[in-house]
N, C-alpha and C positions, 0 to 999 in steps of 0.2 A: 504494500500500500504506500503510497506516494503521497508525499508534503500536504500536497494540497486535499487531498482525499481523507486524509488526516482531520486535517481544517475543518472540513465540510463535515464530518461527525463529529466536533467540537461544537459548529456553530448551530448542529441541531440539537444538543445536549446542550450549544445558545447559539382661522383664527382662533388668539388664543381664546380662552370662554372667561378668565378673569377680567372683568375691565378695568382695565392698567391705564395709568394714564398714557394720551399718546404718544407725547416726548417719551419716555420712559417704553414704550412699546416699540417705536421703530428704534431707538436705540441699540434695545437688545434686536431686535431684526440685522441691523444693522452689523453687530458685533459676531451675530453669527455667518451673517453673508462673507462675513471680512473671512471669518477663519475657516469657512469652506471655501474661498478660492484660492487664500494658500495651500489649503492642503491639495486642492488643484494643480496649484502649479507645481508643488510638489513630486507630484506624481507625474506630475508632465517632465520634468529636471532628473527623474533618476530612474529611468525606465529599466526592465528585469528583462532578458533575454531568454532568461529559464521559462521553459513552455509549462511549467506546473504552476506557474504563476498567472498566467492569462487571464485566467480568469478572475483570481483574484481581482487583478487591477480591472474590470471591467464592473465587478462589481464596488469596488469602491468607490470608482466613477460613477454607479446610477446611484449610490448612495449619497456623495458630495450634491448632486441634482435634485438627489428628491431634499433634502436638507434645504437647500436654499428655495426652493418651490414653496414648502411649508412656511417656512419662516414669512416668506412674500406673504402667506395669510394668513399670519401672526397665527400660525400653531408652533407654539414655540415648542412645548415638548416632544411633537411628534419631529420638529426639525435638530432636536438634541438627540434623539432616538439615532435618527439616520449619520449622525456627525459622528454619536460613538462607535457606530459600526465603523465608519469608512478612518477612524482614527486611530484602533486597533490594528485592522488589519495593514495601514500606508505603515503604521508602527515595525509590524513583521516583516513588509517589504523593504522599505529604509534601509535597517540594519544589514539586511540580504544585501542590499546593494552598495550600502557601505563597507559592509565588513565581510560579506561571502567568500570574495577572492582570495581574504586573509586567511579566516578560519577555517576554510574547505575541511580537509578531515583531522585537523590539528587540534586536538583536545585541550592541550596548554592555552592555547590561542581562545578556544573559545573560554576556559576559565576565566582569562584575563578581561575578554569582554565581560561576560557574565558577573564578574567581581566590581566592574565598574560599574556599571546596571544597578547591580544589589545593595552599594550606597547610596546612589540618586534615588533608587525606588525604596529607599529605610527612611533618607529624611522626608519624600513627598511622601510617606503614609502619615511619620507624625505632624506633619504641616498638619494633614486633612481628618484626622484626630482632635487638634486645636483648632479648625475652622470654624467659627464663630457666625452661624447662620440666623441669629433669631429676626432680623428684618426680611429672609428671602423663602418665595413660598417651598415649601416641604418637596414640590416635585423636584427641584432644581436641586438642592439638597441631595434625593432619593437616587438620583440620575448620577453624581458626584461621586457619594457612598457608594455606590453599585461597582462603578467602575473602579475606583481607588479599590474596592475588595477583592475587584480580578487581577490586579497585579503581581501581588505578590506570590499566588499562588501559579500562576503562568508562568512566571520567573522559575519559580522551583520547580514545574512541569520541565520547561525546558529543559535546565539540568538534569533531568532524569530521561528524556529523550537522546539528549546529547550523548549519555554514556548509554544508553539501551543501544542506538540507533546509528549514531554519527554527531560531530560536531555540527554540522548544516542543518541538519533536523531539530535541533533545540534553537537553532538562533533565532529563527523566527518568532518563538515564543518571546524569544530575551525582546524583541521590537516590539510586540502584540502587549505586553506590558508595559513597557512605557509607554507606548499610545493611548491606553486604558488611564495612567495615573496625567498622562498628561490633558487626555481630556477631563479627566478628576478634576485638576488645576482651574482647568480653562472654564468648567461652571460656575466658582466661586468668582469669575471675575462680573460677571450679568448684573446688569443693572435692573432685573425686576423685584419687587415689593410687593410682600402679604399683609397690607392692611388690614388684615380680619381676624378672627379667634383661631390660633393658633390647631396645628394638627395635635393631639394626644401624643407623643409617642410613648412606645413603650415597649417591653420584650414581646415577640411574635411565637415566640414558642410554641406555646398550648396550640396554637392556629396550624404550624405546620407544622406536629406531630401529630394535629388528627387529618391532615391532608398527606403525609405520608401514609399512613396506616390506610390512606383509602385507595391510594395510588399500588401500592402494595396487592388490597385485596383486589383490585383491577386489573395485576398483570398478570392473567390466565389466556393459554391458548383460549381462539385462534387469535384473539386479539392483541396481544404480547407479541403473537409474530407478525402481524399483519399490520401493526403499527408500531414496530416497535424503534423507530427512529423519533417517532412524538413521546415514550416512556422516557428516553435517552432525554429528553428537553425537557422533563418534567423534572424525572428526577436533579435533573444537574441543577434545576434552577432553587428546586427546593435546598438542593443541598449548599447554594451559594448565597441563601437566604439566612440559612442556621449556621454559615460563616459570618455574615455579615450583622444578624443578629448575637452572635457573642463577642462580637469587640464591639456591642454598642452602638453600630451601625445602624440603627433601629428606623431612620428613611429610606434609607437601602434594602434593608429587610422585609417595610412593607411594601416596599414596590415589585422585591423579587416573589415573596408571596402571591402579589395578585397574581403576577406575569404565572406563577407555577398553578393558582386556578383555572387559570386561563388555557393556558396547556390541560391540564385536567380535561374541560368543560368538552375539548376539541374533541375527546376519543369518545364521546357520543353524540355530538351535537349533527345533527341529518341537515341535507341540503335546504336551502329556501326555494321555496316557488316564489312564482312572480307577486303574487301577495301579499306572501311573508315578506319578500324585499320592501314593499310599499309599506307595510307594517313597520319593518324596523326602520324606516327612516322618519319614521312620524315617533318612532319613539328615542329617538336618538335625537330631534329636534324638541323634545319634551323634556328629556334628560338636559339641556343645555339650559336651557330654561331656567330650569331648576338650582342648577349650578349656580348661573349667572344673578341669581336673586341669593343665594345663600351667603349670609354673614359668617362663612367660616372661612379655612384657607381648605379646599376641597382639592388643591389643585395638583392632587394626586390621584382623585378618581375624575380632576378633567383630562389628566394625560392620558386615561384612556378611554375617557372617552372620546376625546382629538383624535386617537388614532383607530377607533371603531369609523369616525366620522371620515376618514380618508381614506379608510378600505371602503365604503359605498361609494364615495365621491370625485374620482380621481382627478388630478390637479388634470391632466392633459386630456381628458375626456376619454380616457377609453373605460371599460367594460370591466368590472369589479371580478375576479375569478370566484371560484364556488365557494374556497376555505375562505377567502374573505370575507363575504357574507354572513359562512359559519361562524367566523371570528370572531368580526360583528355583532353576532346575535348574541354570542357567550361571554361578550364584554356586557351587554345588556342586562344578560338571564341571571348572571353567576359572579362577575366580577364586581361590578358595581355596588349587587347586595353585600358579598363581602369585606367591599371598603366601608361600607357602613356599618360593618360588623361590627372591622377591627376600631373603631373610634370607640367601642366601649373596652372597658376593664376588662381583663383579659378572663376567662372563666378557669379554673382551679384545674391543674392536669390531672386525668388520669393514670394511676401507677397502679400494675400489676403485681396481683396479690401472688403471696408466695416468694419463693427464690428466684431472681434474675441473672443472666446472665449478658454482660455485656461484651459485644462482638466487635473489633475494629474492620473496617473495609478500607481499605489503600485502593485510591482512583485518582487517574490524573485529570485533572483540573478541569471542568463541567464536563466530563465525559461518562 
């Protein structure tokens, strides 16, 4: 299995509706348009010759695109979405193309990179530990956390590829990390503001230990085998939830929670007819509503619903695919109730009676 194939089973195991003022709204439009077309040109300045990479840079490409499309409609978090994909992966490339020809199968070599990585990504974790968010709404936050929490662990995937595999096969990860902490960085610079009653946070736990237990009793033939690239996404996301939930990352944790309902929702949610389409966009248009009058900071269950609202809607007018719709609906049915869950107190875990025994499982990094 090749680099990038690799990849792609990592990446499946993984306007705005606040009214902001406007200065304050095209600004961050603005801030984000800036650092998708650097990362544009970017990508344009250090092109990869290696044919396992194509595609990557192809997709990072429609991802820098849909980033700044969103952003034009002030969905700010569905254009943060698409910036961290394409800042990730330009991250794994970089390095590739910085430093490939160096490290090729040179183990020292890539240590040395690798050690230098593991500094810069030691002190930007504790920066974003100290980051002081209480003026910025909770998704921007959750978005921050999320990604700062995949670094480090990427970082140490990589080394563990590098000696499984080859020096070349970790290095990308050592880039894929820093992309991750440095889009971390680059949330905290935004200039939007949650005027409103603050998000709860709080430990997520109790939440995803009864959403594992249900993912668990879900993964039975045929359906384990016949979807079992959506368990892969489920679980990874879960399990980077209850990372990110134990060092306190608890915006991060609820945002990777919903994302691991949402995954959930998908392995039964049945196609829409043309009804049901016309259904869920009246009620996707009722959910904003809703939002857009509420005195809290929601702007955690508007991120997705932003992004519910751009899988019917497409910026360039074409045709919404079928999972989109599903998506859609399951941001509706299942995720949205559960953001309104998690804002209460968390309910008391259940602990099995009897003797326990606890098991460790070793997995590299959302896989």
């Amino acid at each position: 299995m090749n680099l990038f194939s690799r990849w792609m089973l990592v990446l499946l195991a993984g306007a705005a509706l606040m009214p902001v003022p406007r200065v304050i709204a095209q600004d961050t439009a603005s801030k984000i348009k800036s650092e998708a077309e650097r990362l544009q040109k970017v990508l344009k300045d250090k092109p990869i010759s290696d044919p396992n990479f194509a595609q990557v840079g192809n997709m990072v490409s429609a991802s820098l695109q849909s980033s700044i499309q969103a952003a034009h409609a002030n969905h700010f978090y569905v254009s943060l979405e698409s910036l961290a994909q394409a800042e990730d992966l330009l991250g794994g490339m970089g390095v590739i193309a910085d430093k490939g020809a160096t490290v090729k199968n040179n183990l020292p070599a890539f240590e040395s990179e690798w050690g230098t990585a593991s500094l810069r990504l030691a002190t930007l974790d504790r920066e974003a530990h100290n980051q002081k968010w209480e003026n910025a709404p909770v998704a921007i936050r959750a978005l921050s956390e999320a990604a700062q929490g995949k670094a480090i662990p990427l970082l140490e995937g990589g080394r563990g590829f590098a000696t499984a595999m080859g020096p070349s096969d970790g290095l990308f990860y050592v880039g894929e990390a820093q992309g991750e902490a440095d889009f971390a960085r680059f949330c905290a610079t935004l200039g939007l503001t949650a005027a409103r009653e603050p998000f709860p946070l709080r430990s997520f736990l109790p939440e995803l230990q009864s959403l594992q237990t249900k993912a668990n009793a879900a993964f039975q033939p045929p359906r384990s085998i016949e979807q079992h690239p959506r368990f892969i996404a489920l679980n990874s996301t879960i399990k980077l939830a209850e990372e990110l939930d134990s060092t306190r990352f608890y915006a991060g944790a609820i945002y990777q929670y919903l994302e691991a309902v949402r995954h959930y929702g998908m392995l039964d949610q049945q196609p829409l007819d043309a009804a049901g389409q016309a259904k869920l966009k009246a009620e996707i248009a009722a959910a904003q509503k809703k939002f857009f009058a509420s005195q809290k900071d929601d702007s955690i269950g508007q991120l997705f619903l932003e992004r519910a609202e751009s899988q019917v809607t497409h910026a360039d007018g074409t045709a919404p695919s079928a999972d989109e719709w599903r998506s859609a609906q399951v941001i509706l049915d299942q995720v949205l109730p559960a953001y309104e869950a998690a804002r209460k107190p968390a309910s008391p875990m259940q602990r099995a009676a009897g003797k326990t025994v606890e098991i460790t499982l070793v997995r590299w990094p959302y896989t």
